[in-house]
Chimera marker file (.cmm) of the C-alpha trace (Angstrom):
<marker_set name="trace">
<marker id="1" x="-7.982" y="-58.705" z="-1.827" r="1" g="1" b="0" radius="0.5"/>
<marker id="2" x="-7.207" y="-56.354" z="0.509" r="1" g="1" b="0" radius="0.5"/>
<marker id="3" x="-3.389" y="-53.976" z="0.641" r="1" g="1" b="0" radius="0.5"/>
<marker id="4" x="-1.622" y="-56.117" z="3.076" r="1" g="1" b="0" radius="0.5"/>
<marker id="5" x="-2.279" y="-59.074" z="0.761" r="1" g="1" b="0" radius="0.5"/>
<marker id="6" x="-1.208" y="-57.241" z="-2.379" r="1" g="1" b="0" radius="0.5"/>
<marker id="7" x="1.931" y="-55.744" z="-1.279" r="1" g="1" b="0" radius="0.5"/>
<marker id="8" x="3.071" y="-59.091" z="0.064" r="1" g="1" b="0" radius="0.5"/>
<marker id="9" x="2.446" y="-60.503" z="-3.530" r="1" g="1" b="0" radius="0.5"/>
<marker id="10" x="4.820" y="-57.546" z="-4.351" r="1" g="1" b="0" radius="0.5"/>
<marker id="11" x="7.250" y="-58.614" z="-1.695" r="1" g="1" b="0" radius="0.5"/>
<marker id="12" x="7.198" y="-62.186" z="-3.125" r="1" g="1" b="0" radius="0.5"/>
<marker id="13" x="7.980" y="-60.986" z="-6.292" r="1" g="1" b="0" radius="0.5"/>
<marker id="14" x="4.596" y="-62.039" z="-7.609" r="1" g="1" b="0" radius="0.5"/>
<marker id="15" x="3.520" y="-60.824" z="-11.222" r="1" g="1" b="0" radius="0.5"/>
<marker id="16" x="-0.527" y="-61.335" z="-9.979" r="1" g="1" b="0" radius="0.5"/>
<marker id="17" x="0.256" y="-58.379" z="-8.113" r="1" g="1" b="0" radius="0.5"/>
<marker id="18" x="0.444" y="-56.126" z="-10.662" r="1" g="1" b="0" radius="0.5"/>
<marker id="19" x="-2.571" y="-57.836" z="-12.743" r="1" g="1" b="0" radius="0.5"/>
<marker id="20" x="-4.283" y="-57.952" z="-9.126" r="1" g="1" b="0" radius="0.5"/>
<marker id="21" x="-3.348" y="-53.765" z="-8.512" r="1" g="1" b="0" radius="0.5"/>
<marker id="22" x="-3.991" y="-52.897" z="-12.062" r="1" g="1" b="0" radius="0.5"/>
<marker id="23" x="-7.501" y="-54.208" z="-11.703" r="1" g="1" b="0" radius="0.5"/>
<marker id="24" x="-8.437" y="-52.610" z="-8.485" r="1" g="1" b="0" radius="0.5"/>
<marker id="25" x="-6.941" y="-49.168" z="-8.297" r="1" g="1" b="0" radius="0.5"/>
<marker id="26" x="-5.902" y="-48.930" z="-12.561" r="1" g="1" b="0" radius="0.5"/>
<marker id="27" x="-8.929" y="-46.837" z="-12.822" r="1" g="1" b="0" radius="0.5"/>
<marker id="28" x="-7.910" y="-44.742" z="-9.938" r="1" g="1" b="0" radius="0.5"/>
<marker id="29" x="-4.741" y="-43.481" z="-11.567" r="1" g="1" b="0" radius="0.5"/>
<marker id="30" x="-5.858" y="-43.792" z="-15.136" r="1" g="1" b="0" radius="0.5"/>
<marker id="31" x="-8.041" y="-40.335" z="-13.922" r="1" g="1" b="0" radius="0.5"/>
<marker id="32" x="-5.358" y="-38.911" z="-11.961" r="1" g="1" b="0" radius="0.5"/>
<marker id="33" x="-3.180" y="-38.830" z="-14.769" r="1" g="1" b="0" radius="0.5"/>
<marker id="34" x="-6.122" y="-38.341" z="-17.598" r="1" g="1" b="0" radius="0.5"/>
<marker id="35" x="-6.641" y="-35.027" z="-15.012" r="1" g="1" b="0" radius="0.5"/>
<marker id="36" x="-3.005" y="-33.910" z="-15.356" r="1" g="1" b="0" radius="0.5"/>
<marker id="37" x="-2.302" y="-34.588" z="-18.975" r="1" g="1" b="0" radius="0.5"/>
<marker id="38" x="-5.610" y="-34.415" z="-20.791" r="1" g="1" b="0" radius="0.5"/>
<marker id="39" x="-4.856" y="-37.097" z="-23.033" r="1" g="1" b="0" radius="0.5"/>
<marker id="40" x="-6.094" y="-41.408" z="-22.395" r="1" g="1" b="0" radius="0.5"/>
<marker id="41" x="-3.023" y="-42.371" z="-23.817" r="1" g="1" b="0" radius="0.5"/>
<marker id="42" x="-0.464" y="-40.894" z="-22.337" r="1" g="1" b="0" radius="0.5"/>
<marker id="43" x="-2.767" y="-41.454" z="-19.067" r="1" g="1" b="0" radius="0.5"/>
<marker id="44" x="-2.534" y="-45.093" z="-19.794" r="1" g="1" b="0" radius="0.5"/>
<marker id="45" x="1.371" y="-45.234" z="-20.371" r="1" g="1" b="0" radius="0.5"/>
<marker id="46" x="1.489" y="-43.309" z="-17.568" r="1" g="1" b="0" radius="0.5"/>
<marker id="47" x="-0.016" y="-46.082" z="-15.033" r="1" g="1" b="0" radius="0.5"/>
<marker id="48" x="1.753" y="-49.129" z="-16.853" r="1" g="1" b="0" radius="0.5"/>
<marker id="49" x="5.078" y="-46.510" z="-15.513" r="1" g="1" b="0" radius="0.5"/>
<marker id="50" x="3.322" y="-46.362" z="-11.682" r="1" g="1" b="0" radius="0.5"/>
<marker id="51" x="3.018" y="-50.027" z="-12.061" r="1" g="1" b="0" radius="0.5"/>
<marker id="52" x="6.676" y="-50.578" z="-12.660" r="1" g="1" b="0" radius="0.5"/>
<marker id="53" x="7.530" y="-48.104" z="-10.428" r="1" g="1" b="0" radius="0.5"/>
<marker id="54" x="5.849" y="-50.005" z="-7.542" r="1" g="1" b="0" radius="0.5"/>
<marker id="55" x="7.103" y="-53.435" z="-8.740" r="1" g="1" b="0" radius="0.5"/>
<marker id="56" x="10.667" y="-51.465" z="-8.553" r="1" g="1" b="0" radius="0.5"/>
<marker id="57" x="10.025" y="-49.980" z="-5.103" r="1" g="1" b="0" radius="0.5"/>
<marker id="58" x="8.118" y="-52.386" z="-2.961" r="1" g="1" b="0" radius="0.5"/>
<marker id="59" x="10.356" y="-54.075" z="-1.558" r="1" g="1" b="0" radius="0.5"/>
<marker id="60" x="12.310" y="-52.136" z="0.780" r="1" g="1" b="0" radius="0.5"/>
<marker id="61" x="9.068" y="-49.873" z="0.779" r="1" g="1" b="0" radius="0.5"/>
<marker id="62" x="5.991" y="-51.516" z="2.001" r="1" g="1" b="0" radius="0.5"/>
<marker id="63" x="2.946" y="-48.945" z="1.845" r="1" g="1" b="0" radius="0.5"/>
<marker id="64" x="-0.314" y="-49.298" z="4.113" r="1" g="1" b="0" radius="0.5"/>
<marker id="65" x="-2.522" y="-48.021" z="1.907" r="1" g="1" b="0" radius="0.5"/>
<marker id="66" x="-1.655" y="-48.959" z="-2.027" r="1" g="1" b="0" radius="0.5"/>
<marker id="67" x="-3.894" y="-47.216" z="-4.013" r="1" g="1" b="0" radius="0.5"/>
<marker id="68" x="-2.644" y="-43.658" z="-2.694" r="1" g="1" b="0" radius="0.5"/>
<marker id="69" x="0.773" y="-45.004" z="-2.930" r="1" g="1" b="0" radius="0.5"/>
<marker id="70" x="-0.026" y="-45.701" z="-6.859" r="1" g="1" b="0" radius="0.5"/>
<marker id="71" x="-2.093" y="-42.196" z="-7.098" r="1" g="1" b="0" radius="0.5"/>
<marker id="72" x="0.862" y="-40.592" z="-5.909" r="1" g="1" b="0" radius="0.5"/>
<marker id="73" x="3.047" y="-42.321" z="-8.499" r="1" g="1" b="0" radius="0.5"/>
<marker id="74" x="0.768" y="-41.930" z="-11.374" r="1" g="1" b="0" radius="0.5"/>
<marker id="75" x="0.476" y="-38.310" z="-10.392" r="1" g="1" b="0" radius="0.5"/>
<marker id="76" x="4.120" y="-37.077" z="-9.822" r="1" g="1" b="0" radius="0.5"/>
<link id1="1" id2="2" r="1" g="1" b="0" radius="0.2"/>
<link id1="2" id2="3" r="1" g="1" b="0" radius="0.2"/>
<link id1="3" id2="4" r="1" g="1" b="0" radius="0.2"/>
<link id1="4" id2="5" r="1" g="1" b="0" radius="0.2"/>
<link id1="5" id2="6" r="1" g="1" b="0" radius="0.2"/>
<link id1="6" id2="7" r="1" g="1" b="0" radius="0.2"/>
<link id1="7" id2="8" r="1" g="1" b="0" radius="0.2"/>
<link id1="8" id2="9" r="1" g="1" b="0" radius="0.2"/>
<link id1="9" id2="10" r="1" g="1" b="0" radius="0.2"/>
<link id1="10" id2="11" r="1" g="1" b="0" radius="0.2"/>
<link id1="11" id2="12" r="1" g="1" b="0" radius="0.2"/>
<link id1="12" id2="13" r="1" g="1" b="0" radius="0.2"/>
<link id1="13" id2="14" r="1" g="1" b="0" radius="0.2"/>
<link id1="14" id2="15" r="1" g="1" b="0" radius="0.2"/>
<link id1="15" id2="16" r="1" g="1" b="0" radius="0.2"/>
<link id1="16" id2="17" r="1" g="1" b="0" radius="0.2"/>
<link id1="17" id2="18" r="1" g="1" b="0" radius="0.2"/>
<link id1="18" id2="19" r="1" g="1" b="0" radius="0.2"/>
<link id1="19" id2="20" r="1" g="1" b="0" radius="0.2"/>
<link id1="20" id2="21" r="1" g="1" b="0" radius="0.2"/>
<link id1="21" id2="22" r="1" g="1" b="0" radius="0.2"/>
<link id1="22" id2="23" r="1" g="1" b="0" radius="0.2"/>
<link id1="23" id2="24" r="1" g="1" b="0" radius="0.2"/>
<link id1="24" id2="25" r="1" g="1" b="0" radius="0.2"/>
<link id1="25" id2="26" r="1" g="1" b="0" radius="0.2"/>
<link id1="26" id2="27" r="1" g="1" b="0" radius="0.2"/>
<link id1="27" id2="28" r="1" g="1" b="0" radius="0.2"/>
<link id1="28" id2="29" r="1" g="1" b="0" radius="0.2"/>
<link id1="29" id2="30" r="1" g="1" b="0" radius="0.2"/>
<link id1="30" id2="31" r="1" g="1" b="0" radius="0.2"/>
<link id1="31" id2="32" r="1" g="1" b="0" radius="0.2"/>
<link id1="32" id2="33" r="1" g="1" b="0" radius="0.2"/>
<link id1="33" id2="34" r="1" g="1" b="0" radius="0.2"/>
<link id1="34" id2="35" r="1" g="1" b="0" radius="0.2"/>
<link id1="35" id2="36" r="1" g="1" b="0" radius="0.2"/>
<link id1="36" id2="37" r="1" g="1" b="0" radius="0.2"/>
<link id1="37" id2="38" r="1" g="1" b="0" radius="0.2"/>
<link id1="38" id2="39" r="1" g="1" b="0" radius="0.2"/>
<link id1="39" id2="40" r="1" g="1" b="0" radius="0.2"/>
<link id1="40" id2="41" r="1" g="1" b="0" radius="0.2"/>
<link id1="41" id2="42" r="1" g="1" b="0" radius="0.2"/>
<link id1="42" id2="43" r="1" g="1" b="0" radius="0.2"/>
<link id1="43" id2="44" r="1" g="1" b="0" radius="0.2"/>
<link id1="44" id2="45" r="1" g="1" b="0" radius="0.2"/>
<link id1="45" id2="46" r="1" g="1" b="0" radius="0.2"/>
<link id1="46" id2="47" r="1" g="1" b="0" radius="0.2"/>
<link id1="47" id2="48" r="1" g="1" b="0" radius="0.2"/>
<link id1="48" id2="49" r="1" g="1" b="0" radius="0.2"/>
<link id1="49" id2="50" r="1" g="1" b="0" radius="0.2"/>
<link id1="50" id2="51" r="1" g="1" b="0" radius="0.2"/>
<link id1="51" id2="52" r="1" g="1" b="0" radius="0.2"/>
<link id1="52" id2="53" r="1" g="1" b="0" radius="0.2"/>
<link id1="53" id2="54" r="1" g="1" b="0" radius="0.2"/>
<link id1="54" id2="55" r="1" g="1" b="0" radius="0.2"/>
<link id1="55" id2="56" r="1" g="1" b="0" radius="0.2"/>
<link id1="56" id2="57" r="1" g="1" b="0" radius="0.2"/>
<link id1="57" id2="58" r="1" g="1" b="0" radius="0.2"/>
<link id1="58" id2="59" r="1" g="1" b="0" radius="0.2"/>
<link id1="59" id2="60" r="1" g="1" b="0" radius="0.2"/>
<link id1="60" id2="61" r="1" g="1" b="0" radius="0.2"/>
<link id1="61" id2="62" r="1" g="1" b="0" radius="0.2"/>
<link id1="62" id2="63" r="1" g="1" b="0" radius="0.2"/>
<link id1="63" id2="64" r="1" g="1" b="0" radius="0.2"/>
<link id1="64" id2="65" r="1" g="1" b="0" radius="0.2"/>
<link id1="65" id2="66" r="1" g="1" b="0" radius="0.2"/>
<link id1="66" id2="67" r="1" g="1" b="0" radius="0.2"/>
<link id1="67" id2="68" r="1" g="1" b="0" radius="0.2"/>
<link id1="68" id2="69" r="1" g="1" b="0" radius="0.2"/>
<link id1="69" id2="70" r="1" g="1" b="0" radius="0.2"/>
<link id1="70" id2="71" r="1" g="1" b="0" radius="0.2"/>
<link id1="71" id2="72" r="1" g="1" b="0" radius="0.2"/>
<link id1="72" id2="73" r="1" g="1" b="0" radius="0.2"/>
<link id1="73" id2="74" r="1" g="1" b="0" radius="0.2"/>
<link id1="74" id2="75" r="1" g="1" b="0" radius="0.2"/>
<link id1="75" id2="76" r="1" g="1" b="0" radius="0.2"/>
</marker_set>
C-alpha cells in the first residue's frame, strides 16, 4: 500500500492505518529511536507515541511521504 493510500485511511479515521503504518515503516522508527535512546523498550514506547501522534495530526496535516513523517516523530 502505497502513502497516498495510508494517509487517506488516516483521514478516514481508519484504525488499519495504524496496523497498516506500524507494519511497514515500525521498523524504521523502532531504529531511529533504538539509535537515540539505546534502549528496545523505550524505542518501542517511543513508536506506539509517533503512532498516536500521527493518528492525532493527520488530519489537517497530510504528509507525501509517511515514513519520514513518522522518522521525524519517532526521532524528536
Amino acid at each position: 500500500m502505497d502513502d497516498e493510500r495510508l494517509v487517506e485511511l488516516f483521514v478516514q479515521r481508519s484504525e488499519e492505518a495504524v496496523a497498516l503504518s506500524e507494519q511497514r515503516y515500525g521498523p524504521r522508527c523502532l531504529r531511529v529511536a533504538e539509535n537515540i535512546l539505546g534502549n528496545r523498550q523505550d524505542a518501542e514506547e517511543c513508536v506506539s507515541d509517533a503512532l498516536l501522534a500521527a493518528w492525532n495530526a493527520i488530519p489537517p496535516a497530510r504528509p507525501a511521504r509517511l515514513g519520514a513523517y513518522l522518522a521525524r516523530i519517532a526521532r524528536n
